[in-house]
C-alpha positions as CSV (number, residue, x, y, z in Angstrom):
1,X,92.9,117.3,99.9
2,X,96.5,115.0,100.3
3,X,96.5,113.8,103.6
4,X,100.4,114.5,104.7
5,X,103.2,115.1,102.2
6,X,104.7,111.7,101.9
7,X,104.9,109.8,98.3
8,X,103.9,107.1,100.3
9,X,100.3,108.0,101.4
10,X,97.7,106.1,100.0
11,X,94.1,107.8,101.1
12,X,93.3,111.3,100.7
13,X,91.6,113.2,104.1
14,X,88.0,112.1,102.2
15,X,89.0,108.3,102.3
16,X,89.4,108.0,98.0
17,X,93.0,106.3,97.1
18,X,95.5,109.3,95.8
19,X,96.1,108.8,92.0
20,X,99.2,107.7,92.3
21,X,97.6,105.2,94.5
22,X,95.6,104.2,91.9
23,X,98.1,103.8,89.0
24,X,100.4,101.9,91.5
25,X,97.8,98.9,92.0
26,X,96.7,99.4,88.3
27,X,100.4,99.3,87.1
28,X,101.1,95.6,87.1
29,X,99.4,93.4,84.6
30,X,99.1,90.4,87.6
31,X,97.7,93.0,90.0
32,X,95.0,94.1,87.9
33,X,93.4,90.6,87.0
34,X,93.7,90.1,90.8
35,X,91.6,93.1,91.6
36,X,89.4,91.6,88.6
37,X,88.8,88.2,90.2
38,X,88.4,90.0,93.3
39,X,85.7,92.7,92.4
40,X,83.4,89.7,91.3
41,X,84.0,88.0,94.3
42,X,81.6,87.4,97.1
43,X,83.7,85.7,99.4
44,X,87.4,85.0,100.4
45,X,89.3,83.4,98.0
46,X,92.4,81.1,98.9
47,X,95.9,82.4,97.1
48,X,95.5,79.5,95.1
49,X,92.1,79.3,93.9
50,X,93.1,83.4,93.5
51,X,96.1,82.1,91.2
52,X,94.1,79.3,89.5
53,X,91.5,82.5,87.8
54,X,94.2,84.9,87.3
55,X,95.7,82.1,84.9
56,X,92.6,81.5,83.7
57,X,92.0,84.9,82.8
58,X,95.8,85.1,81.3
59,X,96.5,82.7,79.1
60,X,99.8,84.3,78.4
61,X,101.3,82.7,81.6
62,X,102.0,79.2,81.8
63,X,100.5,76.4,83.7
64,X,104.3,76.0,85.1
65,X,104.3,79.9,86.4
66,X,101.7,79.0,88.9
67,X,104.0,78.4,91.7
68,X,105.9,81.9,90.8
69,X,102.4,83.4,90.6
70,X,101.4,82.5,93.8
71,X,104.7,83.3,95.9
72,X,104.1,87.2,94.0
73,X,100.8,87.3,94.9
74,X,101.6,85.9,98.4
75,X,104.8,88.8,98.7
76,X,104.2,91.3,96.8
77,X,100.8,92.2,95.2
78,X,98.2,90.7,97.7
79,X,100.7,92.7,101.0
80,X,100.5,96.3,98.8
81,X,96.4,95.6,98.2
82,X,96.0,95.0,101.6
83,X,98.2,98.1,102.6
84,X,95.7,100.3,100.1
85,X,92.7,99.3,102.0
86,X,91.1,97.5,99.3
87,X,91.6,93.4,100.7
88,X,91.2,91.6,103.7
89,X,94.6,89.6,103.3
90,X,95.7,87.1,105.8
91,X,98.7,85.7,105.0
92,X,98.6,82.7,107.9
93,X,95.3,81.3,106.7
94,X,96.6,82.2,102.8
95,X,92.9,83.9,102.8
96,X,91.6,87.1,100.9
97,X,88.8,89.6,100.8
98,X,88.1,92.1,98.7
99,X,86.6,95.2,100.9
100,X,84.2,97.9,100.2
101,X,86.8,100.2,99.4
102,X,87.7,97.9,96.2
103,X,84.5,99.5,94.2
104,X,86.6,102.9,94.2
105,X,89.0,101.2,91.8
106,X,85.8,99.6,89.4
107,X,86.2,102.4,86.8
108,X,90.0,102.7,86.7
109,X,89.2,98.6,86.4
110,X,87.2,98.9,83.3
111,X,89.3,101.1,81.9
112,X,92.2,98.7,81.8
113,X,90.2,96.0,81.0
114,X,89.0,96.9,77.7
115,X,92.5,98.2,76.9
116,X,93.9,94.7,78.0
């Protein structure tokens, strides 16, 4: 069961991410190798180090995007993970966590990844 009517809520009453949820964080190519790096991720990761395997795992963005790819991460993508419930983001120590709650998004993960 939808918890409310609003297009913005993000957990159903039983604490799973709606679908549209789910295809929101999925939707953005960046987002997705984010919650990649994250998933295998024990710790916190700085927003750099963060950027630094996202490129690594992209090689379709350039060195010279890293700077762009940090302030999206730092503004955009890591802010909406952190509103879903699925990272520990703190944006004064430039630190983040992946939570429990990232391991409801593994399958919808694998999925993309071996379309990618």
């Amino acid at each position: 069961m939808i918890r409310g009517s609003s297009s913005r809520d993000v957990r159903r009453t039983d604490g799973e991410p709606t679908i549209e949820t789910v295809f929101e964080l999925l939707a953005n190519r960046q987002r997705r190798y984010a919650l990649h790096c994250l998933s295998g991720s024990r710790g916190p990761l700085s927003v750099t180090d963060l950027a630094r395997r996202i490129e690594r795992r992209d090689p379709r963005d350039s060195a010279s995007s890293r700077m762009e790819r940090k302030t999206a991460l730092r503004h955009c993508h890591l802010p909406k993970l952190r509103a879903a419930n699925v990272v520990d983001y703190d944006p004064d120590t430039g630190q983040v966590r992946p939570r429990s709650e990232l391991t409801r998004l593994e399958p919808f993960l694998e999925l993309a990844r071996a379309e990618e």
